[in-house]
C-alpha positions in Angstrom: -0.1 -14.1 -12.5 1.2 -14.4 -8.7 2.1 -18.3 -8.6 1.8 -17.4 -4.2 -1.0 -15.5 -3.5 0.5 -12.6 -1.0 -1.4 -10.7 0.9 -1.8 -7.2 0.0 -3.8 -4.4 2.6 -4.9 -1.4 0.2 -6.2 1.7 2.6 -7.8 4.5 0.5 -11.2 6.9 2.0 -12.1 6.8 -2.2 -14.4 3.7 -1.8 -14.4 3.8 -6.0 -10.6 3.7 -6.2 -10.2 1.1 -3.2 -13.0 -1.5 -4.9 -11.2 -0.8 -8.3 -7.4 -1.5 -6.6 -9.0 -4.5 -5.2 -10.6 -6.0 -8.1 -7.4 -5.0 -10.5 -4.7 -6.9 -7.0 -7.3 -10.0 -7.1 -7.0 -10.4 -10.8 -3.5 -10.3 -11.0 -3.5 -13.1 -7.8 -2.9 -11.3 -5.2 -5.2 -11.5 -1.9 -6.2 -8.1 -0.6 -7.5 -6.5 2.4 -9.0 -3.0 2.6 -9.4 -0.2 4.9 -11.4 3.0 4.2 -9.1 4.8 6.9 -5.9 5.0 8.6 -6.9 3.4 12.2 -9.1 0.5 10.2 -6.0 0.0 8.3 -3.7 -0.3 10.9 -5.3 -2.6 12.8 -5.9 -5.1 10.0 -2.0 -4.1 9.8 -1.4 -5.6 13.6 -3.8 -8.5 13.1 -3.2 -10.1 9.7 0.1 -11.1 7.9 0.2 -8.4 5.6 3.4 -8.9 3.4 2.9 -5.3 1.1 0.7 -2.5 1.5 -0.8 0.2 -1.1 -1.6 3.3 0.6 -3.4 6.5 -0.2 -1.8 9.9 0.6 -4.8 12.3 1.4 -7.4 10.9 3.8 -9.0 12.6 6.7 -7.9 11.8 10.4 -4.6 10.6 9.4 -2.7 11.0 6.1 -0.9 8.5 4.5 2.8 9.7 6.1 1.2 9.6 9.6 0.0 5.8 9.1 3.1 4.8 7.1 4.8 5.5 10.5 3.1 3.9 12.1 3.2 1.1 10.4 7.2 1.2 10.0 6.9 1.1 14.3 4.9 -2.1 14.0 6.6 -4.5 11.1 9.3 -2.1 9.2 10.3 -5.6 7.4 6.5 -4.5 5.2 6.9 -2.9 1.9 5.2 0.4 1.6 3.7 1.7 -1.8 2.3 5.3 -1.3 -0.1 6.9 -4.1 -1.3 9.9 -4.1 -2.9 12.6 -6.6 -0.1 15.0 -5.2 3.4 15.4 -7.2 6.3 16.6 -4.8 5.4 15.1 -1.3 7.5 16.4 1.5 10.8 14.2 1.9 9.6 13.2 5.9 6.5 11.7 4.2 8.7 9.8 1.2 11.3 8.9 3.6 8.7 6.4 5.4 7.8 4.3 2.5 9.3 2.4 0.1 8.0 3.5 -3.1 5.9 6.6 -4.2 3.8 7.0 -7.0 0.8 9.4 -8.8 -2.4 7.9 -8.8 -2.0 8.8 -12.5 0.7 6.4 -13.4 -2.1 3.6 -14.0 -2.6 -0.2 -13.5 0.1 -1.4 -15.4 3.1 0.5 -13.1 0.6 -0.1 -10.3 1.1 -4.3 -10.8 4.8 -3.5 -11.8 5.6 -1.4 -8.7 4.1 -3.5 -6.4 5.3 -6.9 -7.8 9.0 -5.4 -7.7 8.6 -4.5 -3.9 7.3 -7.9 -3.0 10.4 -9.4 -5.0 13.0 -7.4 -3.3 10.9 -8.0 0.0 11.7 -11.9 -0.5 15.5 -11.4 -1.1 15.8 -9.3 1.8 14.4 -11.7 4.3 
């Protein structure tokens, strides 16, 4: 359990797979905004003090490399955590964030994952 509650944003289009990300972050402590799309997520990434985020790979508009730039523009200090259902993503995409994973590789990596970039986030500061 997360003894600080940090603020996670999770942007996924899979409304199923966002609601589940959110209920699995909450449980393990974390507080967590969502976004079904890039442009809702960036903004809640300019407006609120986001300290990781978990973003999805394939959405329509813009995909997750497109936002992750974005985002690096606005706070590059932010840990990135890109899923995706793809295996192989081009290096310009996994250059942006700072750790890339299947949507396969479960919950338990999930937690793990993101709980190591948080960590390394704090020492870094």
């Amino acid at each position: 359990m997360v003894q600080n509650p940090h603020l996670v944003l999770c942007v996924d289009d899979e409304l199923v797979g966002l609601k589940v990300r959110k209920i699995l972050l909450e449980r393990a402590g974390y507080q967590v905004l969502t976004a079904l799309d890039g442009t809702s997520g960036l903004r809640l990434f300019e407006t609120e003090p986001v300290e990781a985020v978990v973003l999805d790979y394939s959405m329509p508009g813009m995909h997750g490399g497109e936002v992750a730039g974005r985002m690096r523009q606005i706070k590059p200090q932010v840990p990135i955590l890109l899923l995706s259902a793809y295996i192989g993503l081009p290096s310009e995409v996994t250059s942006l964030v700072d750790l890339y994973m299947t949507k396969g590789e479960g919950a338990p990596i999930l937690l793990q994952k993101l709980q190591s970039l948080l960590r390394q986030s704090v020492t870094t500061q």
